[in-house]
C-alpha positions as a Markdown table, in Angstrom:
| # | Residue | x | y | z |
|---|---|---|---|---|
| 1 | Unk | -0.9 | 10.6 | 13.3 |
| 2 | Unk | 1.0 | 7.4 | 12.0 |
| 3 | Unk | 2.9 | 5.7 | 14.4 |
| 4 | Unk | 6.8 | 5.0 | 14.5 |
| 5 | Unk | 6.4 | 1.4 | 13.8 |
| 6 | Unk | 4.0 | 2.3 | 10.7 |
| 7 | Unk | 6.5 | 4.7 | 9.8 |
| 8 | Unk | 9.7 | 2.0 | 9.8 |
| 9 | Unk | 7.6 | -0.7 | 8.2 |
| 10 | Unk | 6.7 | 2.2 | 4.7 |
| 11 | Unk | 10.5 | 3.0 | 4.9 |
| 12 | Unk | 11.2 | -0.8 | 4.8 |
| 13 | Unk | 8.7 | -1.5 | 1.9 |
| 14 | Unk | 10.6 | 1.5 | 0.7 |
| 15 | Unk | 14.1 | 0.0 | 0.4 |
| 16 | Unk | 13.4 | -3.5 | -0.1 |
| 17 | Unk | 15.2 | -4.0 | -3.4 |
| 18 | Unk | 18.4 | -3.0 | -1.5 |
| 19 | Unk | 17.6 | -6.6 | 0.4 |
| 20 | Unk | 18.4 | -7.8 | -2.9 |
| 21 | Unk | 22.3 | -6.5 | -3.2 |
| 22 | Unk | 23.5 | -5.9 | 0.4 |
| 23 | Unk | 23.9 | -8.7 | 2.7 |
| 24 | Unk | 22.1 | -8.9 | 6.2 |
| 25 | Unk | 24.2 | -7.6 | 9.3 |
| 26 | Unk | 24.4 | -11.7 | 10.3 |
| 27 | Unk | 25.9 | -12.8 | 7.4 |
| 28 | Unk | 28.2 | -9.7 | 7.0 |
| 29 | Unk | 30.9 | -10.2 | 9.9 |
| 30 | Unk | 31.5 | -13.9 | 7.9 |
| 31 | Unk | 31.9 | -12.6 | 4.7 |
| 32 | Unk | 34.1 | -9.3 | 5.4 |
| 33 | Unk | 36.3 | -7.9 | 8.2 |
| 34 | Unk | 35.5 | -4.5 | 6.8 |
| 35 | Unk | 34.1 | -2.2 | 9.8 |
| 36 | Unk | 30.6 | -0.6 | 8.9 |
| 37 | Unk | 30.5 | 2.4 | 7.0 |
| 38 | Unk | 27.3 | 4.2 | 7.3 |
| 39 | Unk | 25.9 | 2.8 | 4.4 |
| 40 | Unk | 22.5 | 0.6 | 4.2 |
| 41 | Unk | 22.0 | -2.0 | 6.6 |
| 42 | Unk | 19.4 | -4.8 | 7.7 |
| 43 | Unk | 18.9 | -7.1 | 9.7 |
| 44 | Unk | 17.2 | -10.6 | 9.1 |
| 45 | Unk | 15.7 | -10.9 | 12.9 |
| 46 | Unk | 12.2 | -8.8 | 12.8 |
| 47 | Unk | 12.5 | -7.4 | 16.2 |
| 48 | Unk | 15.7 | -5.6 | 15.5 |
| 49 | Unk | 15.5 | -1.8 | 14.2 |
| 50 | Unk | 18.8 | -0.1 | 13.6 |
| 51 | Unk | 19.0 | 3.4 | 15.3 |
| 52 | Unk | 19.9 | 5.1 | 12.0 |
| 53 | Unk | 16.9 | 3.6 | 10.5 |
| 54 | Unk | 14.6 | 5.3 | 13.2 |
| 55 | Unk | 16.0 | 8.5 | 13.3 |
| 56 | Unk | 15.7 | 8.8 | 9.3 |
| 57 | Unk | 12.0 | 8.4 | 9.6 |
| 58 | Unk | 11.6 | 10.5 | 12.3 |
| 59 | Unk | 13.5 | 13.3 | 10.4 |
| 60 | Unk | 11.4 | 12.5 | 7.3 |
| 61 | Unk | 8.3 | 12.6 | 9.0 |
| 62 | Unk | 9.0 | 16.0 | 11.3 |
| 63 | Unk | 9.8 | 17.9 | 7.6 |
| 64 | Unk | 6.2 | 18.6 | 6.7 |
| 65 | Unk | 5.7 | 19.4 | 10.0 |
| 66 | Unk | 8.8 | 22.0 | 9.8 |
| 67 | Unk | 8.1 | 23.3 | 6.6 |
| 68 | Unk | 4.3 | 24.5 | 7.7 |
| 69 | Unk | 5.9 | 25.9 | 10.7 |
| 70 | Unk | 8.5 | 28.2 | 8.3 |
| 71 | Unk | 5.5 | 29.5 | 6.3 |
């Protein structure tokens, strides 16, 4: 079984040419007063994972395991 960490880091590696359009959570609060929306966020400090990010991945990785259940 792959571990949480393993799965963040794939889904990172995933959406890293978003890194290249949306500005880190840091930065963000100097650039805009807008309040987050939902959309696509990250976060230039390594040991920060945002909830959203870990609960898509766990969601992603329990629907194989779902859909052999249903069968």
């Amino acid at each position: 079984m792959v571990s949480l960490l393993e799965l963040v880091r794939l889904y990172d590696e995933e959406q890293s040419w978003l890194r290249q359009f949306v500005v880190p959570e840091e930065r963000r609060n100097q650039l805009t007063s807008a309040p987050w929306g939902g959309e696509y966020r990250w976060f230039l400090a390594d040991n920060v994972v945002p909830l959203e990010k870990v609960r898509l991945v766990r969601e992603r990785a329990a629907q194989p395991f779902l859909a052999r259940a249903q069968r």
